[in-house]
N, C-alpha and C positions, 0 to 999 in steps of 0.2 A: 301533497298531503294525502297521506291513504286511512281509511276508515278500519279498524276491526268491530266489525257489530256481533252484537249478541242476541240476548233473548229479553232482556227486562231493559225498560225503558230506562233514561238516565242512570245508567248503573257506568261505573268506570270500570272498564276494559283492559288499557291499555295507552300507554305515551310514547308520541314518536315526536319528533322533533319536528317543529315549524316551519323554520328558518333557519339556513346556514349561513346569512351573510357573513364576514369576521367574523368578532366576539360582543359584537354590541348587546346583540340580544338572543334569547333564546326560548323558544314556544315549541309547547307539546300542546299534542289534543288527544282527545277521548272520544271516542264514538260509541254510539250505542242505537241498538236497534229497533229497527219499526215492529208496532204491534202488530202480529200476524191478520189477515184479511180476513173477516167474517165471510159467509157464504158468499150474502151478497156482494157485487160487483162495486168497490170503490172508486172515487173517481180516477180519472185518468185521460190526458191530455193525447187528444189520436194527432199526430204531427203528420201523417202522412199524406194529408190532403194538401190541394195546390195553395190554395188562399184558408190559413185559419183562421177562424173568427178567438180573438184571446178571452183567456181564459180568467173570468171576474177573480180577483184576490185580495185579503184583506189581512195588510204587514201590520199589526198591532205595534206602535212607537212600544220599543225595548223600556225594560222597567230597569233603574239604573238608583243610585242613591249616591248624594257627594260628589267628589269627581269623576266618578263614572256618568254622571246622567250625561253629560253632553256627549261622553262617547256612545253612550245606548240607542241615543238618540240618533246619532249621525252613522251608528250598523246597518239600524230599521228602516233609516231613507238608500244607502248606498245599498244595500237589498231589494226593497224596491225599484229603483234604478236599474240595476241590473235583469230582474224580470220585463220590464216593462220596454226594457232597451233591443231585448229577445224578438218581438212581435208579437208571442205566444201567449203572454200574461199581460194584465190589464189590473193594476194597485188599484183599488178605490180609495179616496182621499180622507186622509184619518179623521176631518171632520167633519163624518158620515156615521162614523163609527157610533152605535148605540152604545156599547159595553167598553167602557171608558177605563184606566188603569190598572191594563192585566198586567200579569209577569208570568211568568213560568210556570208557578203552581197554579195559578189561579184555571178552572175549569169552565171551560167557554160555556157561553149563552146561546145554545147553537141555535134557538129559535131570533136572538137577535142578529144572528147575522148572514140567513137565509134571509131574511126580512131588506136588506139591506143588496141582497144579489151576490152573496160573497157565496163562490164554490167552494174553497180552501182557505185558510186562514194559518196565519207563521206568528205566535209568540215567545219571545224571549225578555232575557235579566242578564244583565251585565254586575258584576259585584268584585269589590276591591279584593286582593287579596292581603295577607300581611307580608309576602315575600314581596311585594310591589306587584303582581303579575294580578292580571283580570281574569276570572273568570266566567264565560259563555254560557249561558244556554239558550237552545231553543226548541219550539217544539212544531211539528205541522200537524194542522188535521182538516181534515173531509168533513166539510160542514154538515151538508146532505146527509151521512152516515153516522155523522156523530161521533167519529173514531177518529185515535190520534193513527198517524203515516208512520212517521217517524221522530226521535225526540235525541238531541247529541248536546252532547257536553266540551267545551275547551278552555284549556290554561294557555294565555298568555303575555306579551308584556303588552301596555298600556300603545305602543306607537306601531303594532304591528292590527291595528283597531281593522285600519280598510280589507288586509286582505282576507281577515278573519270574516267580513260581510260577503266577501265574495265565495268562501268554502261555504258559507250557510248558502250564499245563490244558487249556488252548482247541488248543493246536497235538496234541496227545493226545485230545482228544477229535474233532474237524474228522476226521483222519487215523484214526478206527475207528468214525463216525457217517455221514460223509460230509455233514454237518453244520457249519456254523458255530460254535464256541464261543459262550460269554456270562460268562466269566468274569471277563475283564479290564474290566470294567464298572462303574459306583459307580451307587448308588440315593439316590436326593434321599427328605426324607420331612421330617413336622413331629414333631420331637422336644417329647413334655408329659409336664411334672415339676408337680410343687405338688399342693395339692390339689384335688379331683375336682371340687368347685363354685369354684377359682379357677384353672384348669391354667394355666402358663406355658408358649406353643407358640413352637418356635423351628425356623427353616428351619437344617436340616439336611442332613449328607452322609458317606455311608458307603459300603464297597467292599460288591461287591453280597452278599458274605458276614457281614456286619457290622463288620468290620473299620476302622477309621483313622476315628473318626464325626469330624465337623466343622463346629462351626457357623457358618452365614451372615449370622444374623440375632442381634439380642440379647436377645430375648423381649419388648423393650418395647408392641410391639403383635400382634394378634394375624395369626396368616398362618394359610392356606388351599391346598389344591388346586395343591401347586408340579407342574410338568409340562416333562420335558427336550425341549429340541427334536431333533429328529432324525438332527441333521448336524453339534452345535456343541455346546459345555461351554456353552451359556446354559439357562436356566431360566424359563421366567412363573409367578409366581401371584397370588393375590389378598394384599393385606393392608388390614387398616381401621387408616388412621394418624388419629388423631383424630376416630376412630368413623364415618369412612367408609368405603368400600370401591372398594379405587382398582389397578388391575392394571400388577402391576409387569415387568420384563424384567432378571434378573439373569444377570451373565458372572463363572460360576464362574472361570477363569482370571486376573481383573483386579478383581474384589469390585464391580467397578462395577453399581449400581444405577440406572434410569429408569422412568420411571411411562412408558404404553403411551399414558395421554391419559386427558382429564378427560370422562367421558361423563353425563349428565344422569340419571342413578336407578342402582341398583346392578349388579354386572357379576359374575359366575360363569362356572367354567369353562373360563380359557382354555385352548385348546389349539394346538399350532402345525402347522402344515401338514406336510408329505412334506419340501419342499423348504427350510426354516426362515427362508421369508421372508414367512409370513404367521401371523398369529395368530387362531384363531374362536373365538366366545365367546359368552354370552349376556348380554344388556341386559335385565332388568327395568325396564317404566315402568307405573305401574301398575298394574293387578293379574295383566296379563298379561309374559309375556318372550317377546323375541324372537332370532335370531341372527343375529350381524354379522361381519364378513370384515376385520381390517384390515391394511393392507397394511405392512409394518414399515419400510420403506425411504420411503416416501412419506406414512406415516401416515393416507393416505386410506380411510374406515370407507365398506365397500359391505354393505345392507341384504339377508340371504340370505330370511326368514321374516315373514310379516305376518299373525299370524292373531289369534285373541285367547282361546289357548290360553296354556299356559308350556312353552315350548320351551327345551331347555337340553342340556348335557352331549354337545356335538358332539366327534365322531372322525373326520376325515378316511381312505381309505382309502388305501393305501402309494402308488396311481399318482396321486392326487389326486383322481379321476373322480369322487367319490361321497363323502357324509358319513355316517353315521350320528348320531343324535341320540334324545332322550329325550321323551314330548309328554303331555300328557293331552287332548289336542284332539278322541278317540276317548272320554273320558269316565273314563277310569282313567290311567294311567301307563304307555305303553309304549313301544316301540325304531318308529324308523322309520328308514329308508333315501331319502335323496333324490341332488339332480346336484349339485353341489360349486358351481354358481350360484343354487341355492335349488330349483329344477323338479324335476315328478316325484316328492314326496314317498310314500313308499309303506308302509305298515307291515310289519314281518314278526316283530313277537311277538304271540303269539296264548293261549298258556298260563293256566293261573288265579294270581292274583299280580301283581305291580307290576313293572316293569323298571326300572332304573337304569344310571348311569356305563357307559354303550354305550363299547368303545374296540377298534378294530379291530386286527386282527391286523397284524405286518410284511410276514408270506407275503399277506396280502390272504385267505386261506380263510377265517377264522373270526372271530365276534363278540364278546367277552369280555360278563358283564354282570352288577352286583345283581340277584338277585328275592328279595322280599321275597313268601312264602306263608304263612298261618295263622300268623304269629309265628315262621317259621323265614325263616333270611337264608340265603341261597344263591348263590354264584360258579358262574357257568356259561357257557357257550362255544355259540353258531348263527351257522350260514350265512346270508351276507348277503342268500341270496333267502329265508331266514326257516324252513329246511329243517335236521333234523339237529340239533335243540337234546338238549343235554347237562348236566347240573349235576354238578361235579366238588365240591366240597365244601358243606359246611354247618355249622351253629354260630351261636354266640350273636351278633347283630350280624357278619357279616360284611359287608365293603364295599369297593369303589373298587378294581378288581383292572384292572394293568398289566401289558406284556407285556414280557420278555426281547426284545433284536432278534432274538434267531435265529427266536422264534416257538413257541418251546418249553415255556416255563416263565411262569406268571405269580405274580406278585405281588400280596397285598392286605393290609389290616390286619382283625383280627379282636378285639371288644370281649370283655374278662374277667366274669364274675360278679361282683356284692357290691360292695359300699363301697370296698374299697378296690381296686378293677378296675379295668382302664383298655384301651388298645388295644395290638396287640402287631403285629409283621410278620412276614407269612408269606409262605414259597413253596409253589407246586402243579403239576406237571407238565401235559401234557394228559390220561395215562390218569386224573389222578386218584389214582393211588396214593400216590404221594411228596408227602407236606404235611411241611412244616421248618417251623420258627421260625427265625428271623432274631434271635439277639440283641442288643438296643441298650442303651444305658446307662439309659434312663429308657421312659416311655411312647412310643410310635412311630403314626402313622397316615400314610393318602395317600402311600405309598410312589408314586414312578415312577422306570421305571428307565432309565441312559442307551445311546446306542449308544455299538458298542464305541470304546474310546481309541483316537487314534492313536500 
């Protein structure tokens, strides 16, 4: 979804289309823009500190009439939700609130809700329309100040309710981070049911909150390592369709599946480029693997790696310059960094422990990575020249951690204790402090999550 903002507050702008799924449904929105900054300094959430303390806010329940109230009502909390799932913001609970059923026009009480500790404050109305389609509004404003942030306007249908709460997250969080949202966002993952010595794994997809899960696949064979590409609703992963292991290219939009190409020994890891027209990967032949480049438009496989190490689990870096990769060629298992045509290979983990699943950042700063120490697993984040390593969580089997696009939050699955244990999805900010769970209907692993919808 992209904004065109303007100058006057709720004025319509402009419609772009929602959602493409088929032909079910169809939603445009309107943006419209924030009132310009008075001298003084409005507020504004500084993210750049290690541990933030969140930021007081107060989601006024949406003002709705008829069969819209249940939906107004259930924007206002899955909005809240969403801030509050951030680390960064802190909902005060509606029945706190002094100034009791706003909606959109209505012009806050800015002394009641300083009174109350509210820094910010998000009112909106939900209202029917006659085409059938609902329309949005909401508005932000700076309590302290007194001044509305920003105020957008959107059309559209009644069952497209959730993700419509999630563009108001992102456009409420953008506007007091100075940041990018990640809200409006779904996470691919392999959903395992059955028993622990026979799981049934099914490619999977849910909203990045756990929400609307949906499966891809039917369980009949097993699938692997799905990975969104960066530009587009497609998917690669591995699956072994008759006990082999053959890398596929699936278009979440159109259900259509293709195999990537028939390659001579087995294949791990794809991943797809910056630009999503290339996929890199690793070839085992033999006892060694290597990494290969293929081009998805031409199909042509160019050879990045030749050594007779096992080289695997490449991440290209956001401008494409540069890959990161996984090797034991140094004699253990660690991260190296080379030139996105194979040259230059360079290591830059150095720590005691094994590295794993290297996947670089959006922003290009930071490294994501397993390490595996004395039987502890560990998610942790270094600089690409090998400088500034950090381990943000730990726990029983932890593994396979991806990134939000903004660059903020990542994602991993984390294995249970005991027999009847399995893997579960998790979120982590970068201080580190904010670990969520992600719930899914069954077991969940290999989360990766997609860039934002348009």
């Amino acid at each position: 979804m992209s904004f065109v903002m303007g100058l006057n507050p709720m004025r319509t702008t402009g419609i772009k289309q929602l959602w493409r799924r088929a032909c079910r449904f169809v939603a445009a929105a309107v943006a419209v823009a924030a009132i310009s900054q008075p001298a003084y300094a409005l507020i504004e959430l500084d993210i750049t500190q290690g541990n933030v303390e969140p930021m007081p806010i107060a989601i006024s329940p949406f003002a709705g009439s008829g069969l819209q109230e249940d939906v107004a009502g259930q924007i206002s909390q899955v909005v809240a939700a969403d801030l509050q799932r951030s680390g960064l913001f802190r909902p005060i609970d509606p029945t706190a609130h002094i100034q009791q059923g706003m909606n959109v026009g209505t012009m806050p009480r800015f002394g009641d809700w300083r009174t109350i500790g509210s820094q910010a404050l998000v009112t909106g109305s939900i209202a029917q329309q006659a085409n059938g389609q609902i329309r949005a509004e909401f508005r932000l404003w700076d309590v302290f100040a007194g001044q509305q942030l920003i105020g957008q306007q959107f059309f559209t249908t009644p069952e497209n309710w959730r993700r419509l709460a999630h563009i108001i997250s992102d456009a409420v969080y953008q506007r007091l981070t100075g940041e990018k949202g990640y809200f409006d966002t779904r996470v691919v993952f392999i959903d395992e049911s059955g028993p622990k010595d026979a799981r049934r794994k099914r490619l999977a997809i849910m909203d990045q909150d756990g929400a609307n899960v949906r499966y891809l696949t039917r369980g009949d064979d097993l699938v692997l390592t799905p990975r969104f590409s960066p530009v587009s609703q497609e998917v690669t992963y591995m699956s072994y369709v008759g006990g082999n292991p053959q890398v596929y290219l699936f278009n979440i939009e159109t259900g259509q599946r293709e195999v990537l190409g028939n390659f001579p020994g087995m294949t791990f890891a794809p991943r797809f480029s910056p630009d999503g027209q290339k996929v890199i990967m690793s070839l085992q032949q033999g006892s060694n693997a290597n990494l290969y480049l293929m081009d998805l438009r031409t199909r042509r496989t160019t050879r990045l790696t030749n050594t007779a190490a096992i080289d695997t689990s490449p991440s290209f870096s956001p401008d494409g310059s540069q890959v990161v990769f996984e090797s034991d060629r140094g004699g253990s298992q660690q991260l190296y960094v080379m030139n996105s045509n194979g040259s230059g290979a360079t290591r830059i983990s150095f720590g005691p422990g094994q590295y794993s699943t290297p996947v670089w950042s959006p922003r290009g700063d930071l490294i994501a990575f397993t390490k595996v120490h004395q039987g502890r697993f560990m998610i942790g984040v270094i600089r690409p020249d090998g400088k500034g390593e950090r381990i943000l969580t730990e726990g029983y089997h932890n593994e396979g951690p991806a990134w939000s696009p903004n660059g903020r939050v990542l994602t991993f699955f984390r294995d249970t204790v005991g027999e009847q244990g399995g893997p579960q999805v998790w979120t982590v900010d970068l201080t580190g402090y904010n670990e969520q769970l992600v719930q899914t209907p069954n077991f969940a692993s290999d989360p990766a999550w997609s860039p934002l919808l348009d």
